[in-house]
C-alpha positions as CSV (number, residue, x, y, z in Angstrom):
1,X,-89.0,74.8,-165.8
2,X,-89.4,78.3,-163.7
3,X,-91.9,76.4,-161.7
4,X,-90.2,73.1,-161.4
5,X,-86.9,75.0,-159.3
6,X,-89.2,77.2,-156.8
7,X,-91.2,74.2,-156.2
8,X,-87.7,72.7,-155.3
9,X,-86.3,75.7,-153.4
10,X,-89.6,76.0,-151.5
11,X,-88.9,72.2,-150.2
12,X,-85.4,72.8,-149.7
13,X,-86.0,76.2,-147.5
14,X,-88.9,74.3,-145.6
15,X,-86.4,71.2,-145.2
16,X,-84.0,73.5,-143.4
17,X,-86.1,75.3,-141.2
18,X,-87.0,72.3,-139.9
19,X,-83.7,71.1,-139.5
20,X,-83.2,73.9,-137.7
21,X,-85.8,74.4,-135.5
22,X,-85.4,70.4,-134.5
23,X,-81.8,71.2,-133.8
24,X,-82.8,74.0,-131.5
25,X,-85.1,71.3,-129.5
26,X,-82.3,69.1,-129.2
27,X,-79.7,71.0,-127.5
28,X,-82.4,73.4,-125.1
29,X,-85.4,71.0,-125.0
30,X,-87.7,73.6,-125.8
31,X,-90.7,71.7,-126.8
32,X,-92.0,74.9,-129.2
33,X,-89.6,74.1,-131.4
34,X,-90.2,70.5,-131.5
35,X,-93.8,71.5,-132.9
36,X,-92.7,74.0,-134.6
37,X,-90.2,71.5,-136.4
38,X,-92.8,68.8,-136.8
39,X,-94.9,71.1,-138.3
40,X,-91.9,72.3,-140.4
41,X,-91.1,68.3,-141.1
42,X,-95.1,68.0,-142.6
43,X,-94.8,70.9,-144.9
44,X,-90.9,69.9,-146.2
45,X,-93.2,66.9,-147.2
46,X,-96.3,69.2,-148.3
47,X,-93.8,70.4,-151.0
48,X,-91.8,67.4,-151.8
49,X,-95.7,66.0,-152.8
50,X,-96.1,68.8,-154.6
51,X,-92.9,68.7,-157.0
52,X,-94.5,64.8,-157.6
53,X,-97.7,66.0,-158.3
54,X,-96.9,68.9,-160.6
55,X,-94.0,68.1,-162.4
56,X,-93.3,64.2,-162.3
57,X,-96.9,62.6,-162.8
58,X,-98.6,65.9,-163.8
59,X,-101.8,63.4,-164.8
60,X,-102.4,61.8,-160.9
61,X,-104.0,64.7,-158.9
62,X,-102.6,64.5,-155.6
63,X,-104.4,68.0,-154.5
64,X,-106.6,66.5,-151.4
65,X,-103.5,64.6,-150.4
66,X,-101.3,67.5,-150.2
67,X,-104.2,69.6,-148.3
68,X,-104.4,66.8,-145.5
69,X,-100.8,66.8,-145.2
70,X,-100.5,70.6,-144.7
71,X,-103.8,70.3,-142.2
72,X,-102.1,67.6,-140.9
73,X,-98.9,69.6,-140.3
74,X,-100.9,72.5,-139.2
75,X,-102.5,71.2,-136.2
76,X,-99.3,69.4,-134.9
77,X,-98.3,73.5,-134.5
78,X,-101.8,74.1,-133.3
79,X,-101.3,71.5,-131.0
80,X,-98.9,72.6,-129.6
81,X,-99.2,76.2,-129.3
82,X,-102.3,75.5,-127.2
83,X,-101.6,72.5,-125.1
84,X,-98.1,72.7,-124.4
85,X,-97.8,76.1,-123.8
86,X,-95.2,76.8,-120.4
């Protein structure tokens, strides 16, 4: 039950900082923070998958989908720290 509710806060807190960091982008355009919040957008969904996986169908194991969603999310960042750098 412990588990379940950080699992659910971790979501939640990487839900807002995306929410955030997308609202930033959107009033100064700053395209850091749009990777930034993409990236942040990825791992909201990196911990949603992992609430499913662990708590509701605890016998599907969804670990190599959740690691290509967090690489996935990662290298949008990567991305664009290195490319799109002013």
């Amino acid at each position: 039950m412990l588990a379940g509710a950080i699992y659910t806060l971790c979501a939640l807190t990487a839900a807002l900082c995306a929410w955030m960091l997308l609202h930033a982008y959107t009033r100064s355009r700053y395209r850091l923070l749009l990777w930034g919040g993409l990236c942040f957008v990825g791992l909201t969904l990196n911990n949603i998958l992992l609430v499913v996986d662990k708590l509701l169908v605890p016998y599907i194991d969804l670990y190599s989908w959740r690691l290509t969603l967090a690489l996935a999310s990662l290298l949008v960042l990567l991305y664009g720290l290195v490319w799109d750098s002013e």
